[in-house]
C-alpha positions in Angstrom: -11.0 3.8 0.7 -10.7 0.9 -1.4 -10.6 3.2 -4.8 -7.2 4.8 -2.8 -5.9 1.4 -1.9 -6.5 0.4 -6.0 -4.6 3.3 -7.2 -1.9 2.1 -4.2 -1.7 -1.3 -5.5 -1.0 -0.1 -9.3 1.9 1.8 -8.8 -0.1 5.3 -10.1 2.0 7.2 -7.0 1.6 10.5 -8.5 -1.7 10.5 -8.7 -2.0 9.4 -4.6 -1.8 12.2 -1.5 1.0 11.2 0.6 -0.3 12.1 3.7 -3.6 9.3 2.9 -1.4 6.4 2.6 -0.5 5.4 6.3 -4.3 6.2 7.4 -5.6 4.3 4.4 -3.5 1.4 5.1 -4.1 0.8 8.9 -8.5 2.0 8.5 -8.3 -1.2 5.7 -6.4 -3.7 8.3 -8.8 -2.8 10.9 -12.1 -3.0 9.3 -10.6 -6.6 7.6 -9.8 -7.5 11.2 -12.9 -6.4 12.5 -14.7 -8.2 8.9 -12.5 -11.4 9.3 -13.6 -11.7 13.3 -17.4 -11.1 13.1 -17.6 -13.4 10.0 -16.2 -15.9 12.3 -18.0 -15.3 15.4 -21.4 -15.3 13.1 -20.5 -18.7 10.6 -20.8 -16.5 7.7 -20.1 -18.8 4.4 -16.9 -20.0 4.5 -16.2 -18.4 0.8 -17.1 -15.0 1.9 -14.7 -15.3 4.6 -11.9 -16.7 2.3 -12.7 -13.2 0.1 -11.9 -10.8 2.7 -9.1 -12.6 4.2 -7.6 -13.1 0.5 -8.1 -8.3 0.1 -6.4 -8.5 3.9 -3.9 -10.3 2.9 -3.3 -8.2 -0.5 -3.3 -5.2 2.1 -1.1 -6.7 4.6 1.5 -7.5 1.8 1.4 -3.7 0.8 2.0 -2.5 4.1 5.7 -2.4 4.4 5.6 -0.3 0.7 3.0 2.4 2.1 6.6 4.2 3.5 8.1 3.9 -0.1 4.7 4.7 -2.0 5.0 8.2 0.7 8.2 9.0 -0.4 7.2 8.7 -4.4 4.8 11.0 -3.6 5.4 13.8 -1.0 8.4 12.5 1.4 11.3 13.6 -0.7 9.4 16.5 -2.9 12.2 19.5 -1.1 15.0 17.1 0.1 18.8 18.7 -0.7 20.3 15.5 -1.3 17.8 14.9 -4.4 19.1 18.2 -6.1 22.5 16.6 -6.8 22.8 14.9 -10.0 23.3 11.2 -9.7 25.8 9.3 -12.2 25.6 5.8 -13.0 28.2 3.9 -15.5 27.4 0.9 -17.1 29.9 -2.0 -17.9 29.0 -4.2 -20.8 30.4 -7.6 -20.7 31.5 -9.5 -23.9 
């Protein structure tokens, strides 16, 4: 899992399956959450706590991009829309 979440975290979307993202994402927030609680409930080291809450939070702030980092990869591969050419014109100031 966490190789996936590494290649998430870098941007290298082609190289990701699409369909791994979401599960990926909520299998991470769940074992954190299940990590985070037992390390409290046992006084485990207060640093080793601090190090899994600091790759929870990493994942929780990826979260909301696991819908964008799907449609990089497999989400818009066939879409219609993404066959018509797109035009942009720039306006440079002086």
């Amino acid at each position: 899992m966490e190789h996936k979440f590494q290649k998430m975290l870098e941007g290298y979307y082609n190289n990701l399956d699409g369909n791994e993202i979401d599960p990926t994402i909520k299998e991470l927030i769940k074992n954190f959450n299940f990590a985070l609680s037992w390390f409290k409930s046992e006084g485990v080291d207060d640093k080793i706590f601090q190090i899994c809450f600091i790759y929870k939070t990493s994942v929780d702030e990826f979260k909301p991009k696991g819908e964008l980092a799907f449609a990089l990869t497999r989400g818009l591969k066939g879409k219609k829309w993404l066959r018509k050419q797109v035009s942009i014109t720039l306006h440079m100031k002086a």
